[in-house]
N, C-alpha and C positions, 0 to 999 in steps of 0.2 A: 540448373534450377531444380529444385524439389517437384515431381510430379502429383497431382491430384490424387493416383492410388495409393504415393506414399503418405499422406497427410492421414492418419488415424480419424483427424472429424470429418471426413466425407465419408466414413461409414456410420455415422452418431447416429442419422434418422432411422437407419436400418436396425438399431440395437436399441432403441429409445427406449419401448416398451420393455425389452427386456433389462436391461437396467434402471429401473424403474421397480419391475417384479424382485427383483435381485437385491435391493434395497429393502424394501418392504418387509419382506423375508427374515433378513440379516435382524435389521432394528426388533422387530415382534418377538422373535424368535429368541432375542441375545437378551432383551429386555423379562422373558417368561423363564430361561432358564437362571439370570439374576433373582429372581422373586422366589422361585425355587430354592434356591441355596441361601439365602438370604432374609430375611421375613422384613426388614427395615429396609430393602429395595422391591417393596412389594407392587403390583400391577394399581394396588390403590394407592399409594404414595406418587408415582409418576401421575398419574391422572388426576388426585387431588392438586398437585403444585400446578402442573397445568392451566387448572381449571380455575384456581386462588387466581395467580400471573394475568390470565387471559380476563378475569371477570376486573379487574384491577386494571387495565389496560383501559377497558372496551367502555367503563361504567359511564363516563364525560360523554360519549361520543351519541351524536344525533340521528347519525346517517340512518336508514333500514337495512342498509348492507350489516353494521355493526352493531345493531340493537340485535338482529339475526344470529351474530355471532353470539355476543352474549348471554342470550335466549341458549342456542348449545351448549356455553361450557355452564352456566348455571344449570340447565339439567344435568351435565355429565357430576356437578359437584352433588346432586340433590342426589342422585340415582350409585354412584359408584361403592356408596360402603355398602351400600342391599343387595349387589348386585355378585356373582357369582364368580370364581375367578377366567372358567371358559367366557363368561358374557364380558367383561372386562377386558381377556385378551380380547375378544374379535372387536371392542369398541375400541380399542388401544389401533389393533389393525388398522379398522378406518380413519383412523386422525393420521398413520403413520401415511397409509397413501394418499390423503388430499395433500399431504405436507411434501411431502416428494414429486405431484404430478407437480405442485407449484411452483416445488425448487427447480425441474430438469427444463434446460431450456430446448433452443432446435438449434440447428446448424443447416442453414440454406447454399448448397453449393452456387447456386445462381445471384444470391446473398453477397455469397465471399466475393465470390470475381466482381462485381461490382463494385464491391467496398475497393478492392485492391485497383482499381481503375480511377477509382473520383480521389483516395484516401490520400496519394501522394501528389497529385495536385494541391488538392482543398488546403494538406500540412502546407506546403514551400509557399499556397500563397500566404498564408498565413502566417509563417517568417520571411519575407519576401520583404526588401527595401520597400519603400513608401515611395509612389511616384509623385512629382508635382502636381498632376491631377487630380489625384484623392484614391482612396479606396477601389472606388466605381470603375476605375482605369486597370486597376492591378491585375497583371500576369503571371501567371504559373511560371515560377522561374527553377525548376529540380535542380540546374546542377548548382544552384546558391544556396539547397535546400541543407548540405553537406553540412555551412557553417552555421546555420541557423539552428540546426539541430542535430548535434555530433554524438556518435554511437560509438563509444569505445569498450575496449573488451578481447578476450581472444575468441574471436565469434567462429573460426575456423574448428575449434577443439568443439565448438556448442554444434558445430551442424556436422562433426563426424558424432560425435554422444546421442545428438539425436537420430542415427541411424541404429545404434546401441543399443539405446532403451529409452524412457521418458522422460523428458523434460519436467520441472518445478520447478516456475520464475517465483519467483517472493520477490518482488517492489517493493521500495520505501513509496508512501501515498502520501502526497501535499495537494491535490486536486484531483478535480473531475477529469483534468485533461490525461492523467496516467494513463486513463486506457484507449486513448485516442492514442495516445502516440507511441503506447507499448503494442501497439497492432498494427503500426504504421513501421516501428522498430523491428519487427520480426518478418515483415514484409521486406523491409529495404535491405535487411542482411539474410535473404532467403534462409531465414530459422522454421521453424512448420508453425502453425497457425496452434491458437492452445483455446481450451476452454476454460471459464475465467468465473469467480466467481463476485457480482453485482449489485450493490444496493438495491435493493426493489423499486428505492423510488426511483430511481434511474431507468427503469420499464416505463414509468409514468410521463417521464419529462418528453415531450415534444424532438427533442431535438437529437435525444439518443433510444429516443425505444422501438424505433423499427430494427437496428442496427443489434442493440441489445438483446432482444427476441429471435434473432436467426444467427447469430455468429457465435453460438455457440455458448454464449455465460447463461450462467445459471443465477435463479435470483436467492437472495440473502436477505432475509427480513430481520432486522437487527432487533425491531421492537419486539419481538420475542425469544425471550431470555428460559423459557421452562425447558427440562432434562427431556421431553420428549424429540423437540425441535431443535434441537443442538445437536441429538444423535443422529437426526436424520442426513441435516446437513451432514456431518463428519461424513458417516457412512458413504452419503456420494460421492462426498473427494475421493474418499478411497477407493468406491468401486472404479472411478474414474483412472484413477491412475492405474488401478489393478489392470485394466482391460486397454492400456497401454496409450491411453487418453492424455500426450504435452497437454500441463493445465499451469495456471495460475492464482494466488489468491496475496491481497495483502496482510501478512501477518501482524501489522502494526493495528487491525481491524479497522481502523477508519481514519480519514485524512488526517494529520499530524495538527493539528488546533494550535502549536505554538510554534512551528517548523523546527522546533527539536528535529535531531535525525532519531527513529525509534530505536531505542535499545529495550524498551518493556516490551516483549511483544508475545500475540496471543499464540498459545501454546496448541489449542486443538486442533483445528485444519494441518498446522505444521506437523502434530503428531498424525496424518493420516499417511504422510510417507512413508513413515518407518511400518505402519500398521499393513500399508497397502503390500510393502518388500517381503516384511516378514511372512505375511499370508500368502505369496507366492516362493519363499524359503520352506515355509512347512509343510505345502502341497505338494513340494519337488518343482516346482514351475518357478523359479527365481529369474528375476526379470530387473534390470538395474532400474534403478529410478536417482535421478540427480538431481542434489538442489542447485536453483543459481541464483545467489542473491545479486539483486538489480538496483541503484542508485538511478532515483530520476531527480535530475539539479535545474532550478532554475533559477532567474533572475526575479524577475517581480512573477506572484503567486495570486492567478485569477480571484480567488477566493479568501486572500489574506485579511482582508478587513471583517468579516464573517467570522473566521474557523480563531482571529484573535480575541473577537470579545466571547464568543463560547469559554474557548479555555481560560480567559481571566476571569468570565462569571462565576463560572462553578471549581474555582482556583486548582483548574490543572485536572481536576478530579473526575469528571463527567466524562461518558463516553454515550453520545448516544445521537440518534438523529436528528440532522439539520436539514428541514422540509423545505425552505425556499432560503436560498444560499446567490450568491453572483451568477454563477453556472445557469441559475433556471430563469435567471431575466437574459434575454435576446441579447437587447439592448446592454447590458452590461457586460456579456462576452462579446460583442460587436465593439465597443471600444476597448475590451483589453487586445481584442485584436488589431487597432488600430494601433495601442500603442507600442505592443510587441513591434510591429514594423520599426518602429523607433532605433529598436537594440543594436546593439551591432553582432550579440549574440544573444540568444535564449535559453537554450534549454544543454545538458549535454547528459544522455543515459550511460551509464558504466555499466556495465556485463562483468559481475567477480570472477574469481575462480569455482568453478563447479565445482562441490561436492557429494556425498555420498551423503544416505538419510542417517549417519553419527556423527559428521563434520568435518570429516577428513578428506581434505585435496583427490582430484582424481587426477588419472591424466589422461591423454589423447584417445587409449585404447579402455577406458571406463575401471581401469585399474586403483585401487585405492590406496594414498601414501599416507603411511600418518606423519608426526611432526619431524622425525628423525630420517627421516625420507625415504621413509620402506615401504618396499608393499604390503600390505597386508590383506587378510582377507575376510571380509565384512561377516559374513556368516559363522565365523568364529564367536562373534561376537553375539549370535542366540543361544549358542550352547548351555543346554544343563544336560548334564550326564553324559554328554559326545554327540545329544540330538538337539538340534535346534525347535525350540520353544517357546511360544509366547509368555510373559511376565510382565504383567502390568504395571510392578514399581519399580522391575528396573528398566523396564520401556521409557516408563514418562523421566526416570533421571538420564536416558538418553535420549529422549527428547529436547529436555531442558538444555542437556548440552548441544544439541545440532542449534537450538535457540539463540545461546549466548556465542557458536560460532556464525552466524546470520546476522547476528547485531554487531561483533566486531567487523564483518565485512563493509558491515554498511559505516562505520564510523571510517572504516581506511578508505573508502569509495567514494564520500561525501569527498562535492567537486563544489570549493568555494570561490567564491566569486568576489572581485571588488566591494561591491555593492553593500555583500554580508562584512568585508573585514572595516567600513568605513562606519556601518550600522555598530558595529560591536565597541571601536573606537569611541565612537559618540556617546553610546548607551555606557558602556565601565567609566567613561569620564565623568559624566551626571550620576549614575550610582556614588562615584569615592565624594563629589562633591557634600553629600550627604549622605553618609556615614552611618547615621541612625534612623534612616526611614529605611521603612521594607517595601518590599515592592510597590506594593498599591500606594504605598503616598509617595511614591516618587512619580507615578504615573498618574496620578492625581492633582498633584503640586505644581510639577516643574511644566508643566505647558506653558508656552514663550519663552523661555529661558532662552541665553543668548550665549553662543561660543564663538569665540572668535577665530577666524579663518589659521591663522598662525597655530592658535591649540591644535583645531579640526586637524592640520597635516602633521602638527606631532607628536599625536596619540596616531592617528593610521601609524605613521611611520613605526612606533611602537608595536604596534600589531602586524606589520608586514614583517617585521625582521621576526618576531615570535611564530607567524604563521609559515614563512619561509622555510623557516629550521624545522617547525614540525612536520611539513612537508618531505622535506628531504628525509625526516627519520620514517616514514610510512604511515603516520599517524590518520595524515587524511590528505587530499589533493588540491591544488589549485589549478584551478581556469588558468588557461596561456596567459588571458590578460592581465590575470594576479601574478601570475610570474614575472610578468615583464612592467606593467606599468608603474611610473611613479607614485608616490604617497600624494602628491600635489593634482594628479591631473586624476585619480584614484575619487578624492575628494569633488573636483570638479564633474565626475562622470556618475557618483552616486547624487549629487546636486540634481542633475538632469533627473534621475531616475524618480526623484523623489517626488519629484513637478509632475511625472506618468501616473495615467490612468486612474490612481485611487481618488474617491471620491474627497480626502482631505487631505490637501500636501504633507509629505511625511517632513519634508524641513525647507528654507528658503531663506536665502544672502539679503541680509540689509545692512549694507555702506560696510563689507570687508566682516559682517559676522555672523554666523547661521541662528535664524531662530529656530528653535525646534518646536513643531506642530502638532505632530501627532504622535507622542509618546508611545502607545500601543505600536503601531506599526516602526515606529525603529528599534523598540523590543521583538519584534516577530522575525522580522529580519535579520538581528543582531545574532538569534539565538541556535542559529545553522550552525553557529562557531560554537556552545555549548555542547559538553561531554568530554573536555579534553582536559580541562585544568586550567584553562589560559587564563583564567579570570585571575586566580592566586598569582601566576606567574607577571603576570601584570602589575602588581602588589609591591614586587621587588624594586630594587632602582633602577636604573633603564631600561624598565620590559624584560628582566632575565630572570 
């Protein structure tokens, strides 16, 4: 097992402050010699956008916390073009460090052991069979915790790399539960604990903000969007990583709204790996740092009902905070935990293959292959003139490509489940039914619509042999129980599932034929299996 002096965040409280100054520094500093060389990135342009973003946020709000706020950036907008460019850096200064003490979190060694004491309980009971007594009854059952919630991966290769150099988990995000159970995952395959970065409101919620506040994540305020507050963030991931900080963050920026797997995904945090490697390649201190892209799969998704009408409101488009969601009533993760017990499985995390911050496979000793299976050697790859050097444009085009190799990961790593190929079945057969609706009127129209049992098993069947085969090509994986179960008994088990937890049956058998109920939720479901083509290939005559 990993000991406490080897875990990087049991020195966090010791270096807080100084990682904190160190940031500060960076941001002020990078930001005044930009305004320098620059006149259109000038110290009044950061502080007017700012201050526009921030008065435009805050103008609705009642509170005197936030009248307070706005009262500041409306002076900083009133006072910035009079004002001198020394008096503007040091104003610049102080927004950089209230913005930073807020971002950096703590790391409670007395915290952690805690968590890691209740954490694997609380999980097993929480996939734990359902006893005939009820809830009130249930036992911590760990060794059943295995099937309830299966970690695959070559986790062997992650915990000799993390003696290496630094860990960077990138998660696919469909809930609030990712970071319960990506901490509980790193625990149970003795990987080293990472510092993580957190929706804010997640500090707020009752139920994760003690937990949030000492384990080390840092908070992420998404509702500000201006160039001051984007670089600070940045800048912390990468002093983090720099100063040899295992962290995590999800590149997808926020829970997945449609349960698409992400292939769009945000580019900045991701570039702080290379920014963090490179900065110790041009010091002479090079220091590996590995990414791991991480698939979290489940079956039914706490939040689905929520994170669907988001994404159909603002048709796909919207990215932005959802203040009270499933997660933050008690009562509504209290019965998805009830009905998880139901499963016969829930959840299963895939560990990819690590790679390096260009994209390229490592292996056991942190060596980097590329596609032809050579090693190569990363730092070649800063080179101008024989020294290695930072370049901003063609940084971010190797950025974009570590990107697009993190989203293919994640499309081969998605673990489907029955549940999605009977949803997907359902949903292309009401699509071809009508031909000329688009989305919205088909998910507007066809509620009660009625298919018959016989259809229902052979369109699955359809989609098992199509999913089957993509499977075997590497395309993406299936759950055991996709591998193995019938089309028939496939149909019967997403039946069941459909009757759990959510507040509207997503379908239900009348006299040998499914009505279907909630249109949205057999599209959210359905759409695990989108990114691959199968919809066209469906198109053809028997499913080929």
């Amino acid at each position: 097992m990993t000991s406490d002096a080897d875990n990087p965040l049991f020195r966090f409280n010791h270096e807080r402050h100084d990682l904190i100054d160190d940031v500060v520094e960076r941001v002020t500093r990078e930001a005044v010699e930009r305004a320098w060389e620059s006149p259109e990135h000038g110290l009044e342009y950061l502080l007017n956008e700012a201050a526009f973003l921030e008065m435009s946020r805050l103008e609705d709000r009642d509170s005197n916390r936030h009248q307070q706020q706005y009262a500041f950036w409306r002076d900083v907008a009133h006072n910035v073009g009079r004002a001198s460019e020394e008096e503007n850096a040091e104003l610049l200064q102080k927004i950089v460090t209230r913005y930073a003490r807020d971002i950096a979190g703590h790391f409670r060694p007395g915290v952690f052991k805690f968590a890691t004491r209740v954490l694997p309980p609380g999980i097993s009971l929480l996939f734990a069979k359902q006893s005939k007594t009820g809830l009130a009854k249930l036992q911590p059952n760990l060794d059943a915790l295995q099937d309830k919630v299966r970690i695959e991966g070559e986790l062997g290769k992650l915990r000799r790399l993390a003696k290496i150099g630094t860990l960077l988990m990138v998660p696919t995000h469909s809930s609030h539960m990712d970071s319960i159970l990506m901490g509980w995952a790193l625990h149970a395959t003795d990987l080293p604990p990472v510092t993580y970065g957190a929706g804010k409101n997640l500090f707020t919620n009752p139920m994760t903000a003690f937990f949030m506040a000492n384990l080390g994540a840092y908070k992420v305020d998404r509702r500000l969007r201006h160039t001051i507050y984007k670089q600070v963030l940045k800048v912390w991931s990468q002093s983090l990583l720099e100063h040899g900080y295992h962290s995590l963050f999800f590149p997808g920026g926020t829970r997945s709204r449609s349960n698409a797997v992400e292939t769009r995904l945000k580019l900045g945090l991701l570039g702080t790996a290379l920014d963090a490697w490179t900065r110790g390649v041009v010091q002479g201190r090079p220091h590996p740092i590995f990414v791991v892209p991480v698939t979290i799969n489940y079956n039914l998704v706490l939040e689905a009902e929520t994170l669907i009408d988001e994404h159909l409101k603002r048709g796909g488009q919207g990215r932005y905070i959802i203040d009270v969601d499933e997660f933050s009533d008690v009562r509504r993760v209290a019965n998805f935990v009830t009905s998880a017990l139901e499963l016969d499985s829930s959840v299963t995390m895939r560990f990819s293959t690590p790679m390096d911050v260009f994209g390229n496979e490592v292996d056991q000793d942190g060596e980097s292959i590329d596609v032809q299976g050579r090693r190569v050697d990363p730092e070649r790859y800063l080179w101008v003139n024989g020294v290695p050097k930072p370049d901003r444009e063609r940084d971010m085009q190797y950025t974009r490509e570590l990107g697009g190799r993190v989203a293919e990961a994640y499309l081969a790593n998605n673990v489907l489940y029955p549940l999605h190929l009977v949803s997907f079945a359902l949903f292309e057969h009401l699509r071809r039914q009508h031909p000329r609706w688009d989305l919205y009127r088909t998910l507007r129209f066809s509620r009660g619509e009625l298919i018959s049992r016989a259809v229902a098993e052979g369109e699955t069947e359809r989609v098992v042999r199509l999913a089957r085969r993509a499977a075997e090509e590497g395309r993406f994986r299936l759950h055991r129980s996709a591998q193995t179960t019938s089309p028939r008994d496939m149909v019967t088990e997403a039946m069941r599932y459909y009757r759990t937890y959510h507040t509207t049956t997503i379908a239900e058998m009348e006299h040998g034929q499914i009505r279907l109920m909630s249109l949205k939720l057999l599209y959210y479901y359905s759409n695990r299996m989108r990114g691959y083509d199968l919809e066209r290939q469906l198109q053809r005559p028997g499913g080929y």
